[in-house]
C-alpha positions in Angstrom: 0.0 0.0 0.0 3.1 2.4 0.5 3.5 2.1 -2.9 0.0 3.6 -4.0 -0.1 6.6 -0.9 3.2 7.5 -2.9 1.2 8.2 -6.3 -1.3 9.5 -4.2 1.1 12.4 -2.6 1.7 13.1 -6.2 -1.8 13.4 -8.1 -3.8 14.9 -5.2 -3.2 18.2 -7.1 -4.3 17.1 -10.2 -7.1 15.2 -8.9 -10.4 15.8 -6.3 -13.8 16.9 -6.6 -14.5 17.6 -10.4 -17.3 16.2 -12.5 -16.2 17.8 -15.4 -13.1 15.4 -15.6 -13.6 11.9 -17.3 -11.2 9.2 -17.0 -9.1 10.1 -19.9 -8.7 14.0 -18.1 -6.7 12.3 -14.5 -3.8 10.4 -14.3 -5.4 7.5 -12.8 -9.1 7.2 -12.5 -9.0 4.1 -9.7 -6.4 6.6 -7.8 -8.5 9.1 -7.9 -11.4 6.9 -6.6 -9.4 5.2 -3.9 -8.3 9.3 -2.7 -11.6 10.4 -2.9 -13.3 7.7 -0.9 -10.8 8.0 1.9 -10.9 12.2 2.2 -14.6 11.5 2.3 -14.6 9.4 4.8 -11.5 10.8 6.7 -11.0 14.7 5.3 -8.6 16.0 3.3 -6.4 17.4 6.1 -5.9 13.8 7.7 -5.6 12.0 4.2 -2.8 14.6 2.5 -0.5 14.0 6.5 -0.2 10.6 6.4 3.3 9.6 7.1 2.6 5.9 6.0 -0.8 3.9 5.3 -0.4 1.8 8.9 -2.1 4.9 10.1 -5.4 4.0 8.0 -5.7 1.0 9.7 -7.0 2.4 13.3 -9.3 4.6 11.4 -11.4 2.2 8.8 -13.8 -0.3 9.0 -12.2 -4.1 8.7 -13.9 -5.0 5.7 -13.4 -1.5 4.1 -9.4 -2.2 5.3 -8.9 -5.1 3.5 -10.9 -4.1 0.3 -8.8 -0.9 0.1 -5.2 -3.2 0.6 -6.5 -5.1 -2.3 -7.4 -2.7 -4.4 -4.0 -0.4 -3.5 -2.3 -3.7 -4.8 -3.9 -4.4 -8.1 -3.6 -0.5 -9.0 0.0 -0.9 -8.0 0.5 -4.0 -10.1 -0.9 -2.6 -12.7 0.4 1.0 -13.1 4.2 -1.2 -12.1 4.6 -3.9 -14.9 8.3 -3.8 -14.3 7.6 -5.1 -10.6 5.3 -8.0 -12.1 8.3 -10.6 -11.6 9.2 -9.3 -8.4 5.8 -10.4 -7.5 5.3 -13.7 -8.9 8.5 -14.4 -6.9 7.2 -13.4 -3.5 4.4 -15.6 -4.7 6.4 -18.6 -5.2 8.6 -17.6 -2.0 5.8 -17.6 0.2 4.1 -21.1 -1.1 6.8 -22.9 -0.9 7.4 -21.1 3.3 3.7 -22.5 3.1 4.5 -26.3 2.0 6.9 -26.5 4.4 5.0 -25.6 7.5 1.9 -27.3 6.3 2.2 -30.0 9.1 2.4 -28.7 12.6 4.5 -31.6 13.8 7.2 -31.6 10.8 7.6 -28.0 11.5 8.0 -27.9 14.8 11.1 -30.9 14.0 12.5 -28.4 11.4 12.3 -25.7 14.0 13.6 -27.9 17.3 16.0 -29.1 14.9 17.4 -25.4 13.7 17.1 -24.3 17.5 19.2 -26.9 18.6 22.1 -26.1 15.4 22.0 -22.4 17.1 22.3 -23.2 20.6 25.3 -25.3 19.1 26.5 -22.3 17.4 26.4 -19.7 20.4 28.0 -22.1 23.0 31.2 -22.5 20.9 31.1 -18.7 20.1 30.6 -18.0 23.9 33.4 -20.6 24.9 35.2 -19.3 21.5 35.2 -15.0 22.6 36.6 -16.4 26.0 39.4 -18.3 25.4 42.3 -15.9 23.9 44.7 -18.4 22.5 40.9 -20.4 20.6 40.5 -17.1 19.5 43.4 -16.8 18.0 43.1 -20.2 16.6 39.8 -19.4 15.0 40.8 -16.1 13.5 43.9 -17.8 11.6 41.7 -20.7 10.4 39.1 -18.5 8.9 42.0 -16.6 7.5 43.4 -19.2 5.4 42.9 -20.2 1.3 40.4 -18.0 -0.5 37.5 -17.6 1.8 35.7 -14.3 0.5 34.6 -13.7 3.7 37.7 -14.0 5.6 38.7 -11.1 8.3 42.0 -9.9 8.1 41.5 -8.3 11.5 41.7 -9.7 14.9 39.5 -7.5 16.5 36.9 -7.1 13.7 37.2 -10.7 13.5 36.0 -10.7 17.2 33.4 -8.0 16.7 32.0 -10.6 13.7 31.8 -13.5 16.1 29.8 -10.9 19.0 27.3 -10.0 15.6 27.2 -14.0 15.4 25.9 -14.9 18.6 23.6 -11.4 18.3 21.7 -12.9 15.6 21.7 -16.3 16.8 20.1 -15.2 20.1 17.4 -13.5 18.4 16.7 -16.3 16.1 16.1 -18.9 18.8 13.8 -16.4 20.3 11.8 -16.1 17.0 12.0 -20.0 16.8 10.9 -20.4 20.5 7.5 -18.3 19.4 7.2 -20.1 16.9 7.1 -23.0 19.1 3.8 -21.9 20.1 0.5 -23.4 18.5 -1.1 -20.2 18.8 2.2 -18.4 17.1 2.0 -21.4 14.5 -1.4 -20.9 13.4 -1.2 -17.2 13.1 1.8 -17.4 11.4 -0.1 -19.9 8.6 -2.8 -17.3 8.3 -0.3 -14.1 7.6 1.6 -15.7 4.9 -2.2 -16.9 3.5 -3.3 -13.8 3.7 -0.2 -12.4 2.0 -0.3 -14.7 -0.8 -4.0 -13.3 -1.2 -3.3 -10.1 -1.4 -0.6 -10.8 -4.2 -2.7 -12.9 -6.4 -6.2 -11.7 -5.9 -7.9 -9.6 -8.8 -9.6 -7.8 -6.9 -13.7 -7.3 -7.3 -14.7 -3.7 -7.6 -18.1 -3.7 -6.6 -16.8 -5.1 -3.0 -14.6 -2.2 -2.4 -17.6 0.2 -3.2 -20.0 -1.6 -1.3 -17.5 -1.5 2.0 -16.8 2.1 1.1 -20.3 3.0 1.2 -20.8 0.9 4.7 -18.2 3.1 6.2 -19.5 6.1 4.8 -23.2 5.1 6.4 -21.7 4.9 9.5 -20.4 8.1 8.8 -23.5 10.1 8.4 -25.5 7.8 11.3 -22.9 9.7 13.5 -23.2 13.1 12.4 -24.5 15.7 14.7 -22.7 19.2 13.6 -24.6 21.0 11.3 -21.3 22.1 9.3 -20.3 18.6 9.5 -23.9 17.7 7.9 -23.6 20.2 5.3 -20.3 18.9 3.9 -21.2 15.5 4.1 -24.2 17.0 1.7 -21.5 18.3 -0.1 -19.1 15.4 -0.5 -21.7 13.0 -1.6 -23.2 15.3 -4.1 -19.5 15.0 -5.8 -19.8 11.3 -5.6 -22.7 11.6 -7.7 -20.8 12.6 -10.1 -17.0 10.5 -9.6 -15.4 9.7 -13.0 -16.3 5.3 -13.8 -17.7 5.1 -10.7 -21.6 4.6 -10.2 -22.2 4.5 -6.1 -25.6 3.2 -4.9 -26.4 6.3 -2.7 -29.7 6.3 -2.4 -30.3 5.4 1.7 -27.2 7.3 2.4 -28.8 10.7 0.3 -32.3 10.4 2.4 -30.5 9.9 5.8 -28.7 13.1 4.8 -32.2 15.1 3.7 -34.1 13.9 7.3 -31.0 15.1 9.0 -30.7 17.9 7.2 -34.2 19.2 8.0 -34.2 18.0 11.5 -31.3 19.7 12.1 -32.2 23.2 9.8 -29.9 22.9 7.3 -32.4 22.3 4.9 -36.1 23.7 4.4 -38.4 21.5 5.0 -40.7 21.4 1.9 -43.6 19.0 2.5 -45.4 17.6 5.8 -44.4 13.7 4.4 -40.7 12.8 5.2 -41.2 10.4 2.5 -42.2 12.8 0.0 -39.5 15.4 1.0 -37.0 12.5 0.4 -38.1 12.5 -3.2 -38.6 16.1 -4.0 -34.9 17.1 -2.4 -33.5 14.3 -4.5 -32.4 16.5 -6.6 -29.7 18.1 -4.5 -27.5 15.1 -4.9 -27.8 15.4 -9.1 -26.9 19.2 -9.5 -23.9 20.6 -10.2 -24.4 24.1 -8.6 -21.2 25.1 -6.9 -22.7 27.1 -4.2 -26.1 25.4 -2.1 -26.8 28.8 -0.9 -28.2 30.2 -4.4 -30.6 26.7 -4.9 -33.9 27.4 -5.0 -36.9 25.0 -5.6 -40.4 25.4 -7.4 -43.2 22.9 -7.2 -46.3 22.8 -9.1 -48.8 20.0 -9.7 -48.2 17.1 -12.3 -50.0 14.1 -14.1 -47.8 11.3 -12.5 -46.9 13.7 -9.2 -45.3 16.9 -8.2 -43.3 18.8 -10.9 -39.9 19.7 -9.2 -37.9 22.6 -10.7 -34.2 23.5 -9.6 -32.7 26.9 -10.3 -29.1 27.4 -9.4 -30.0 31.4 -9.0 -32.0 32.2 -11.8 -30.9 29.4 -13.9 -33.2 26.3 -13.9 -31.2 23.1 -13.3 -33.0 20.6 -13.2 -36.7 19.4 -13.8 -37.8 16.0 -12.0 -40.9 14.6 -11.3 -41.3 13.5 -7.6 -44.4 10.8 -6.6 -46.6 11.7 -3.7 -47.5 8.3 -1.5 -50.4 6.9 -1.7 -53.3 7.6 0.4 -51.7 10.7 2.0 -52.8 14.3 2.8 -50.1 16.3 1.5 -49.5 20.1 2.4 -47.0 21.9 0.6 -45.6 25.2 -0.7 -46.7 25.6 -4.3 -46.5 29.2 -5.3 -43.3 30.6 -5.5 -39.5 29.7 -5.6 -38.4 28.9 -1.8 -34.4 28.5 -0.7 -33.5 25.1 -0.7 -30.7 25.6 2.4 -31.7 27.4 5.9 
């Protein structure tokens, strides 16, 4: 994922909240889609600090999480051909570290085994570093033919052998968690999951659907009313997100009910229902400015005729259905403000 918050650093200027852009118009239309999802859900201030992407994990959803990791790695794969054998080698690495610990029992002989060869090791490096004339043994019988890794040095030889038994110390340790059927099983499901996240093509759809989850959340939580408005804001511009079609709907009449309870918006009927469908329109125009929307409503054949002027330019023209069997009351005269 480092790989993708990279890009990201370097197209968030050419990139954000612009429905006149199509996916030939932005470097990368799934970066842009993966940036704008997460300053929607997480701001723009937050999203354009991050020192690394381990800071996104505290702050999503788990499904959302995994969905984005997936997606960040197929976008990197993709944009990265050069990388593509890199890959299938960590692939191949990481099935055949998978083979091998397949059984529980013949791993833990490999690893009993290897614990016991570094044991080995450190007690005749221990009994090696304090015995001056061994030492001096040692040093002269690494120092002979053409060893490439010989050390010409007494005292960097010594310094070697302390690195040595550094190492060795840690890898028993390592080995010794490993000995742990808790440790074993945990280990089997990270190098599963990495292999995953590798291979997998990933489906779209998912990540949208697990964006929009988090972004439900989202709005179930707001309270603010500048919070609310944004939020308004923000998914108005998904509306309109270059090869990306969002299923809104819920999310856009939780924001209109909160929005009226809370007077950010006008109230226009006495039928939430029916206020749900004649706002609707909000979410489809491209006015810059909410504060010059205004809203006309006259009667219809199949409903309520909805007209949207952006000032004194009309918008948009809907139709909005009135439930059955209900006793509407509404404003049908003249133009009202659409925002308190």
């Amino acid at each position: 994922m480092e790989n993708v918050f990279r890009q990201l650093k370097q197209l968030e200027t050419l990139l954000g909240w612009a429905w006149a852009q199509n996916s030939r118009s932005v470097e990368s239309s799934q970066c842009n889609i993966i940036y704008i999802f997460l300053t929607t859900l997480l701001g723009f201030d937050f999203i354009n600090s991050l020192k690394s992407s381990d800071e996104l994990k505290d702050m999503l959803g788990n499904d959302f999480y995994a969905e984005l990791r997936k997606v960040c790695m197929q976008f990197y794969v993709s944009r990265n051909n050069s990388n593509n054998d890199e890959r299938l080698k960590l692939i191949a690495e990481y099935k055949e570290r998978l083979a091998r610990i397949k059984y529980q029992v013949q791993f833990q002989d490999e690893i009993d085994l290897k614990k016991q060869l570094d044991v080995n090791e450190v007690k005749k490096i221990i009994i090696t570093l304090k015995d001056p004339r061994l030492l001096t043994k040692e040093f002269f019988k690494q120092n002979v033919g053409t060893n490439e890794n010989r050390v010409t040095q007494p005292d960097l030889f010594k310094e070697k052998l302390q690195q040595r038994k550094e190492f060795l110390l840690d890898e028993i340790g390592e080995l010794s968690i490993l000995q742990n059927p808790d440790e074993f099983l945990k280990l089997k499901a990270d190098i599963n999951i990495k292999i995953k996240e590798l291979q997998q093509q990933t489906n779209y759809s998912i990540f949208c659907n697990e964006f929009i989850n988090e972004l439900e959340k989202k709005v179930d939580a707001l309270e603010d009313k500048f919070e609310i408005l944004d939020t308004i804001y923000k998914v108005r511009y998904l509306e309109f997100l270059p090869d990306c079609k969002l299923k809104l709907d819920k999310i856009e009449d939780k924001l209109i009910k909160l929005g009226i309870e809370t007077e950010v918006i006008n109230p226009v009927s006495n039928i939430d229902m029916l206020d749900c469908r004649i706002l609707k329109g909000i979410f489809k125009t491209q006015a810059v400015n909410f504060d010059n929307l205004e809203m006309q409503i006259s009667t219809d054949p199949k409903g309520l005729k909805v007209e949207l002027f952006d000032g004194e330019a009309l918008d948009k023209t809907y139709t909005a259905k009135v439930p059955e069997d209900s006793e509407v009351e509404i404003r049908k005269v003249k133009k009202t403000k659409v925002f308190a």
